[in-house]
N, C-alpha and C positions, 0 to 999 in steps of 0.2 A: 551333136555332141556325143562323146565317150561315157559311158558308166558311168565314171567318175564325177566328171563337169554336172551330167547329169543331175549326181547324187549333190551334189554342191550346192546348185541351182535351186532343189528343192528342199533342201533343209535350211539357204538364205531365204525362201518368202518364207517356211513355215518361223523364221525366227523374226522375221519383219515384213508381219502381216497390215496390210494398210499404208504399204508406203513403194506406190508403184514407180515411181520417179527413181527412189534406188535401185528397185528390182530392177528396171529396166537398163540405169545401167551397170547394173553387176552382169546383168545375161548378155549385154554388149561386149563386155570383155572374154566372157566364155564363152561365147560364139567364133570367137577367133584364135583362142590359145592351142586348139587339141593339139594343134602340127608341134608345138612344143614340148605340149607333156609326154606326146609319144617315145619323142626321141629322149626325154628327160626324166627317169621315172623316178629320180629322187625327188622330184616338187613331190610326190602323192604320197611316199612315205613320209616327209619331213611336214607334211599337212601347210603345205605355201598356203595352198588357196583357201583352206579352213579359217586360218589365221589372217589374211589380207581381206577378205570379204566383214573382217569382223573390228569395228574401230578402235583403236586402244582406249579411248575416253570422250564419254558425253556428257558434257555439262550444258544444265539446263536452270534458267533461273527468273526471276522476277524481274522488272523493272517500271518501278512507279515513278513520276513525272507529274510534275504541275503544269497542266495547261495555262491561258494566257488570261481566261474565265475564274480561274482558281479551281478549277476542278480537278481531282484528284485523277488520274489515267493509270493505268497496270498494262502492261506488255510482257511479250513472254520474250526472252533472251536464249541465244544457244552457241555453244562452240563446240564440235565436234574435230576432237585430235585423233585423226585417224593413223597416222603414220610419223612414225620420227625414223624410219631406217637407213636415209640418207645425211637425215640433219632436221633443225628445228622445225616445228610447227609452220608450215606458210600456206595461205587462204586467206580471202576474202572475209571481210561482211557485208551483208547484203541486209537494206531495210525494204520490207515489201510487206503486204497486206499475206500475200500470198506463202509466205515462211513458215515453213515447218518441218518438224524433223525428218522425214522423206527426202524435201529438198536437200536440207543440210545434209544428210549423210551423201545423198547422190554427188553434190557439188566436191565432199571430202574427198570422197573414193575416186572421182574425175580427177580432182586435182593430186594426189598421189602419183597418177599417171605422167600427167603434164608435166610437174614439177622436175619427174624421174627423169624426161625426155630433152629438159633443157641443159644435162650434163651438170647442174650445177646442187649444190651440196644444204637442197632442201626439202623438206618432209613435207605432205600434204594434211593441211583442217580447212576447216572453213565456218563462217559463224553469221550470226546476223539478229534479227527480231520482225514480229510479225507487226513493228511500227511503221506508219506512211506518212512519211515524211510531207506528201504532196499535200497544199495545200498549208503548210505548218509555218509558222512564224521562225525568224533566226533564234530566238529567244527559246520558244519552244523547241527546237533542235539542238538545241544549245544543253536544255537541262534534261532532254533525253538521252543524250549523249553521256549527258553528264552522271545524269543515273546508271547506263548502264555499262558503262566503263570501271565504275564502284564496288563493282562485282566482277567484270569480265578482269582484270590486274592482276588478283591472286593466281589467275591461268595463264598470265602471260607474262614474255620477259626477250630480250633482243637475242636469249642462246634457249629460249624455250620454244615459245610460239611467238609466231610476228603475222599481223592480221594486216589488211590491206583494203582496200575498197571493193564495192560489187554496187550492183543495184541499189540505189537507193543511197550509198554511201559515196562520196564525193569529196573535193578538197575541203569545205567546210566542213562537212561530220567530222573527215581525220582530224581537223586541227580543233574541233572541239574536246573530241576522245584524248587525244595526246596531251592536249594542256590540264584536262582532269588525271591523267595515269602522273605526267611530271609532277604536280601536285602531291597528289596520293605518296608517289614514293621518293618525293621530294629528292631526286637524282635525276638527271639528265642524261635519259638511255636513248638516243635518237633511232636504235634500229630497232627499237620497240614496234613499230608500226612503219608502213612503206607508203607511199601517196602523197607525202607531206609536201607540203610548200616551199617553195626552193630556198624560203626565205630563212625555215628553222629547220632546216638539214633533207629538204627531197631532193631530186635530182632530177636533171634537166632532161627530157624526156620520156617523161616516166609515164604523163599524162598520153601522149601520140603514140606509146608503146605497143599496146593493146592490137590496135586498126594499124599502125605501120608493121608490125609482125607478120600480122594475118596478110599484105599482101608481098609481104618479102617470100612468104610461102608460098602463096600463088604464084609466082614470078620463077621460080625452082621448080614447081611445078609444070608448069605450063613447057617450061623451056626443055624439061626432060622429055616433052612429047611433041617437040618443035612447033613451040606456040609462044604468043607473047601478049603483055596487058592489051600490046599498040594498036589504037584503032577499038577495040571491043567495046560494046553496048552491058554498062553494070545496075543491078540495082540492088541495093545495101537496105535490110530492113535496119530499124534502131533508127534515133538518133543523137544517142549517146557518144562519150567520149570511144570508144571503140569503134560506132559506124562512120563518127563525122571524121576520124582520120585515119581510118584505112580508105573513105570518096580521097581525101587530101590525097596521099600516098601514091592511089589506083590514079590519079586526075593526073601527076606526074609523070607517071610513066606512057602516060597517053591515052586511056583509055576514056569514055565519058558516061558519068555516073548520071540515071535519068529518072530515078525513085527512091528515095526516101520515107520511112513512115515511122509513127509513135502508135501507142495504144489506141489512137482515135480510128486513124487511119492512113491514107497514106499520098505525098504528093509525087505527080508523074509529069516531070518537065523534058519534052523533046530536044529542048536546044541544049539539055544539061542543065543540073541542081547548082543554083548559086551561093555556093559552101558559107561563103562569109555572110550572107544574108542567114541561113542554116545556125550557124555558130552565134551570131546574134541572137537568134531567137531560142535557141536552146541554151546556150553558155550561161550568155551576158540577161535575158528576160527570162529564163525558163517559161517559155510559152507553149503552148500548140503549135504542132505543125501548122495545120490550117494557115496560121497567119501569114504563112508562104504569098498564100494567091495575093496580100494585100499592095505585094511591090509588085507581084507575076499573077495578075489576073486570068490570063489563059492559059497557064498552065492547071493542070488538074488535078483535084482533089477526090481519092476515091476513099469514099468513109468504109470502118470496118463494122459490119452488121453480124460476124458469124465468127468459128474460131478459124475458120479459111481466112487466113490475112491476105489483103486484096493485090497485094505485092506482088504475089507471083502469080498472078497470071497476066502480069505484061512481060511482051516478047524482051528478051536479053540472052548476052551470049554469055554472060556470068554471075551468077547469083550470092549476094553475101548477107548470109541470114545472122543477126549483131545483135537482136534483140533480149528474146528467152527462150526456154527450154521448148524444149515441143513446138514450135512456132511453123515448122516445115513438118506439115502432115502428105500421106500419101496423094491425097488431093491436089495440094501442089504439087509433089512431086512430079504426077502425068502432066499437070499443064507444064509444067517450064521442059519438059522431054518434050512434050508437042510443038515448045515454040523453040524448039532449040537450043536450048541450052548446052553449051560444053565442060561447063566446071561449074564447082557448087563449095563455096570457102566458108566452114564454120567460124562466126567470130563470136559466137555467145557461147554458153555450156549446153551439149546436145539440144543442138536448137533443130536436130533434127527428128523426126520417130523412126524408130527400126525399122519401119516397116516402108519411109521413104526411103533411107537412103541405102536399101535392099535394092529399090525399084531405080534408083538413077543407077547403081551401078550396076545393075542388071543391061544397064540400056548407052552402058557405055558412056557416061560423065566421071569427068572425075571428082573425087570429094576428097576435100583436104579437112581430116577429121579437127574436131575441139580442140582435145588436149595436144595437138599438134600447132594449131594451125593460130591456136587464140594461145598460145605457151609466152609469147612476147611479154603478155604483161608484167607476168610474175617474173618471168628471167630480166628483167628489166629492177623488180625489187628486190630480187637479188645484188643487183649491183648497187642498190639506195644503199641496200642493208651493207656491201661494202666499202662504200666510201663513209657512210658513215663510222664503221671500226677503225677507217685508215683517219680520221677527222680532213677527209679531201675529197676534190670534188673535178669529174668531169667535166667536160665541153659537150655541149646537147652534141658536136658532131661525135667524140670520143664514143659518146654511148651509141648514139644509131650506127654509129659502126661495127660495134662488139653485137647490138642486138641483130642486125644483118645477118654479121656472123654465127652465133648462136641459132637464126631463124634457117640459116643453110645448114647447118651441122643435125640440125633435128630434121628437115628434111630427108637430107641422106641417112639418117638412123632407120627411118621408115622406109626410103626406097630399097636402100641393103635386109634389114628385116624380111620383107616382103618377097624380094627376090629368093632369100635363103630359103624361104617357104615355098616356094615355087604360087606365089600370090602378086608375080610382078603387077604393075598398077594398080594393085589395091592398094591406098597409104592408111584408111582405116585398118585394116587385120595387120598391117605394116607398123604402124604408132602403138597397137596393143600390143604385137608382141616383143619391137625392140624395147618399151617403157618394163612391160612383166618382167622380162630378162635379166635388169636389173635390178628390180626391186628380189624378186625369186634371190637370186648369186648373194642380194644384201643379208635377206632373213638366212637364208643357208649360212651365209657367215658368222651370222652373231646369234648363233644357237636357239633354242626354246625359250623366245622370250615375248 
């Protein structure tokens, strides 16, 4: 890094000490911009990166909930509006044990980027609570939801902020959250929130968005280095709505998925993962993986005993890591280089560490970064958020069409990027610096604000 970046760098941990998830990636971003500020010395006058490292608004709040016992529960709530310089608030919530403001700003400041790279006319926040939904009754979800939508409303609005799902949050949380905000402001704003049920104004695709993105990306990918899905050996950590349909997607184009894994561990079927059995047990029971072996006995169950998720170290020639942040340590990274591995498709938020995917592309894989690669979702609630202004509604094919399209156009944002930088096949430093570009040209525009 330059001076500057430098000086950036270290006055963001000294302002946000204790929150390594952000730091790491605010320095992922400034590990790849210098080629830009060189050539561009108005960012460092106009203080871009002072001001973009820094979120416009954190709100942080209570939410107390009655369990099913009658005991009284407190959770902690947060929405972090990091960016409106494109257009309103758009991010995720996320319910997890693990939430905290590290996360939340990390996930803000990622999606900022993302959002800037899908061309379309949204800001980046993101929000959530440190509630665990798992294990919770519909009832207790219900008045968690309910609580903390009572507070999150005053912050949000269909031309302010518009929140969307993440871990832990799902069709049911949205349509709890939504039916408490309708309430509260007794008007019916349908692009208040995006996920929603096709029933009361979501959109038909919105759920496959996610996992068909990410491999519309790979697919662009691959082909720009004369390669294709057909035939390749995958394995998809997650098995959430993100891993189970990019295996769908990936399974179409030819390729056969042969690992799947959740927080326990993970199944590794030779002959290929039998998606609908998959979608069964995660959709329709929310189960455990495990319960895989009980239709496929010989296929294998490798538990996770450490933070090495057992995933990668079986041989594949494509790895798509769908779960969470950090999930791809350098550890894996040298096994799946050792077995071969040729591409490496982010579909969770930096589910990778710096210091992996330093080491796959040192070693000649390609990585189709987050905010690139996992961008389907949100440009996909963009479109919710459209039809619902126009009160009309796509064909699940209308949208996977536009999102294909959208998933090719950020593509080439990154390969042209990259190239300009003389960075050809990097699409990581490629995704950072055609997203910055924009964002940079927006603050330039709309003065010290």
């Amino acid at each position: 890094m330059n001076d500057y970046l430098h000086k950036i760098l270290e006055e963001t941990k000294q302002k946000n000490l204790n929150e390594p998830e952000y730091l790491q990636a605010v320095n992922e971003v400034l590990s790849s911009i210098e080629p830009v500020l060189n050539i561009h010395k108005e960012y460092e006058q106009l203080a871009i990166l002072e001001r973009m490292v820094e979120p416009e608004r954190i709100i942080t709040f209570r939410v107390p909930w009655v369990n099913d016992e009658g005991k009284i529960i407190v959770n902690r709530g947060y929405r972090v509006q990091f960016s409106s310089l494109i257009g309103p608030y758009k991010g995720g919530l996320r319910f997890h044990p693990s939430v905290n403001q590290s996360i939340m700003k990390f996930l803000g400041f990622e999606q900022i980027f993302k959002n800037a790279l899908t061309g379309l006319p949204i800001g980046g926040a993101k929000g959530g609570s440190d509630f665990d939904p798992k294990h919770k009754s519909d009832n207790e979800i219900m008045r968690f939801c309910q609580s903390f939508m009572t507070e999150l409303y005053r912050h949000i609005g269909q031309d302010v902020d518009v929140p969307a799902g993440d871990i832990g949050v799902g069709g049911r949380e949205i349509g709890y959250l939504f039916g408490q905000y309708k309430r509260i402001r007794n008007a019916y704003e349908g692009g208040v929130l995006t996920g929603k049920d096709i029933c009361y104004g979501g959109s038909l695709a919105r759920k496959e968005a996610t996992g068909y993105g990410l491999i519309f990306f790979m697919r662009e990918m691959l082909n720009a280095h004369n390669n294709t899905l057909q035939g390749k050996t995958v394995t998809i950590s997650g098995s959430g709505n993100v891993a189970i349909y990019a295996a769908e997607k990936a399974m179409k184009y030819g390729a056969k998925v042969v690992a799947m894994s959740d927080s326990n561990g993970c199944i590794y079927d030779t002959n290929g993962i039998d998606l609908d059995l998959m979608k069964q047990i995660k959709e329709v029971e929310r189960g455990r993986i495990k319960e895989y072996l009980n239709k496929y006995p010989n296929a294998q169950y490798i538990e996770r005993t450490n933070d090495d998720s057992p995933i990668w170290t079986i041989k594949t020639d494509i790895a798509l890591p769908c779960a969470t942040q950090n999930e791809l340590n350098l550890t894996s990274a040298k096994k799946l280089v050792e077995n071969g591995v040729i591409a490496v498709g982010e579909g969770a938020n930096m589910p990778c560490t710096l210091e992996a995917t330093e080491y796959l592309l040192k070693h000649n894989v390609l990585v189709a970064p987050a905010k690139a690669a996992n961008a389907g979702g949100v440009a996909t609630s963009a479109i919710e958020m459209s039809q619902n202004s126009m009160r009309f509604y796509y064909t699940f094919e209308e949208v996977e069409e536009k999102l294909d399209r959208i998933m090719v156009n950020i593509f080439n944002s990154c390969k042209k990027a990259a190239e300009e930088y003389n960075q050809s096949g990097n699409y990581v430093i490629g995704a950072n610096i055609a997203a910055f570009k924009k964002l940079a040209d927006a603050m330039k525009a709309q003065g010290i604000v």
